[in-house]
N, C-alpha and C positions, 0 to 999 in steps of 0.2 A: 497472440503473444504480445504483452503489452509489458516492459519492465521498466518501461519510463512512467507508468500509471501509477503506480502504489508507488517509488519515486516519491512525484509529488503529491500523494497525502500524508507521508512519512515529513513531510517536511510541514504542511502544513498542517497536519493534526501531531504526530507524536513520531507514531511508529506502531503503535499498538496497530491501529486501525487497518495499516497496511497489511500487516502480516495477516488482519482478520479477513481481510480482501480474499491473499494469497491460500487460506486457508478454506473460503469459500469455493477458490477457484476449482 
């Protein structure tokens, strides 16, 4: 359980990215 992860690559890439994280997950 990490929701400070995709956090910050939302911040440092977009937001796309994260959700493709979350989406992997």
């Amino acid at each position: 359980m990490t929701p400070y992860v995709p956090t910050v690559i939302e911040q440092t890439s977009r937001g796309e990215r994260a959700f493709d994280i979350y989406s992997r997950l």
